[in-house]
C-alpha positions as CSV (number, residue, x, y, z in Angstrom):
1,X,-3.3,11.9,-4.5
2,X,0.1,12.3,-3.2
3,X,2.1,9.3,-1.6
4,X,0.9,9.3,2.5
5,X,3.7,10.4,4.4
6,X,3.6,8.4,7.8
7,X,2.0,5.6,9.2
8,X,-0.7,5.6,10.6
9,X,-2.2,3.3,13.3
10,X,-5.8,4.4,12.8
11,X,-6.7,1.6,10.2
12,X,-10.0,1.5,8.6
13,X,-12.2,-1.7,8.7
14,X,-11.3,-4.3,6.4
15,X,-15.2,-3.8,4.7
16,X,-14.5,0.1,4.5
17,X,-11.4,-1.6,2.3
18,X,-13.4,-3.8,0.2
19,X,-16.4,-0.8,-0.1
20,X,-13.4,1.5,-1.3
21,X,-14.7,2.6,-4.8
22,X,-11.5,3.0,-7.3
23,X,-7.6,2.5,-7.1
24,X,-6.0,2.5,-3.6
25,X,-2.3,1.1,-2.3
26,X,-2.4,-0.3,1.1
27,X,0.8,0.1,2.8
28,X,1.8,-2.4,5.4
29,X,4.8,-1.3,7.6
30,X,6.4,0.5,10.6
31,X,8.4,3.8,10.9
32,X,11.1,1.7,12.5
33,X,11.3,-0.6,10.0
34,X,14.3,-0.7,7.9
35,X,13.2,-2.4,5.1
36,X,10.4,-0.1,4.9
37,X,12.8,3.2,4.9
38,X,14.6,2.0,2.4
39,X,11.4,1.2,0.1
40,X,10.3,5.2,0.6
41,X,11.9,6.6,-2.1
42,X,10.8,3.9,-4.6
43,X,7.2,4.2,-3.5
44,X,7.3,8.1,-4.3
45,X,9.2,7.5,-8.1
46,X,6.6,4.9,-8.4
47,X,3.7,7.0,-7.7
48,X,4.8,10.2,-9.7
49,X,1.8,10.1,-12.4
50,X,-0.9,8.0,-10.1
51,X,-2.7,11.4,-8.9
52,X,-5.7,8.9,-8.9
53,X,-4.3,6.5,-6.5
54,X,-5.1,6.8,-3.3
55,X,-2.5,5.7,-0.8
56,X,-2.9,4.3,2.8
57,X,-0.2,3.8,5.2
58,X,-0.5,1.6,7.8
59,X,1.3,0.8,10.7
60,X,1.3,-3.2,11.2
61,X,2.2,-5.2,13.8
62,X,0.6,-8.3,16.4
63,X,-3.0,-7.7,16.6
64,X,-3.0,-5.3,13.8
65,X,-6.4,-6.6,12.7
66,X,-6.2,-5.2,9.4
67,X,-2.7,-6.7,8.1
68,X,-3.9,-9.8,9.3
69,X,-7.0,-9.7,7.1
70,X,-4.5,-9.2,4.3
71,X,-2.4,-12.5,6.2
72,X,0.8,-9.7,6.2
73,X,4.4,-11.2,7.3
74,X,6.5,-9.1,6.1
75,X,7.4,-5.4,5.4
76,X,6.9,-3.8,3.5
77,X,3.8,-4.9,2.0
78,X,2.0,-3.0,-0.6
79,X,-1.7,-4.4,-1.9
80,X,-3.1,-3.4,-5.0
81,X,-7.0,-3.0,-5.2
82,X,-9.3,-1.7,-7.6
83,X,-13.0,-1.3,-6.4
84,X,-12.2,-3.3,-3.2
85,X,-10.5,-6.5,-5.1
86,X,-6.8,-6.9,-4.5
87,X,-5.2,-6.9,-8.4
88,X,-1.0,-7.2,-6.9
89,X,1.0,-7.3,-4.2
90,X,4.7,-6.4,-3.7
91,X,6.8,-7.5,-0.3
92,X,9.9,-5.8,0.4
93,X,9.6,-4.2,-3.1
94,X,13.0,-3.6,-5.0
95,X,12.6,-1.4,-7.7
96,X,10.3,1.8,-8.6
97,X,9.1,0.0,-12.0
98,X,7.7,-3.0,-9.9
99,X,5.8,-0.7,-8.0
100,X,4.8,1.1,-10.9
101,X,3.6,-1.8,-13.1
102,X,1.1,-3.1,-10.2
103,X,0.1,0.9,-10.1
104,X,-0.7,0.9,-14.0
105,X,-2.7,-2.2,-13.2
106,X,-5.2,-0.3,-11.0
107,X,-4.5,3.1,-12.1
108,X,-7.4,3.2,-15.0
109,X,-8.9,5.9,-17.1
């Protein structure tokens, strides 16, 4: 899959999460946000290679039902699941290679 442009703020339940059957990267954010910008271009090296992955975007904020499941503060946040179990999690990542060690942990043949 390729890396989910924009965010959206049509979030799926937090059981249609867990139920999600293989890799998947929840990211926790907001176009505004500058941290979250600036995280873009790592996220995309990162995910060169993870065709498998599939990537949600999310736009997070008060009452954001789903980030709160996840207990999100900060952005942004990227979770890590395999077959609806959360395996990593980056905040405000800083490097592609973080992102793409916690991919390599999901992303399985």
């Amino acid at each position: 899959m390729e890396v989910t442009a924009d965010y959206t703020t049509n979030a799926p339940s937090r059981a249609e999460v867990d139920a999600h059957d293989g890799p998947l990267v929840i990211e926790f954010g907001a176009p505004w946000c500058g941290h979250c910008r600036a995280a873009q271009a790592l996220i995309a090296t990162a995910f060169a290679g993870h065709h498998q992955v599939r990537h949600l975007k999310i736009e997070d904020g008060p009452g954001r039902r789903l980030g709160r499941s996840f207990q999100v503060t900060l952005w942004p946040t990227l979770i890590f699941m395999h077959h609806g179990q959360e395996i990593a999690r980056l905040v405000r990542p800083g490097d592609a290679e973080a992102i793409a060690a916690a991919l390599r942990q999901i992303d399985t043949p």
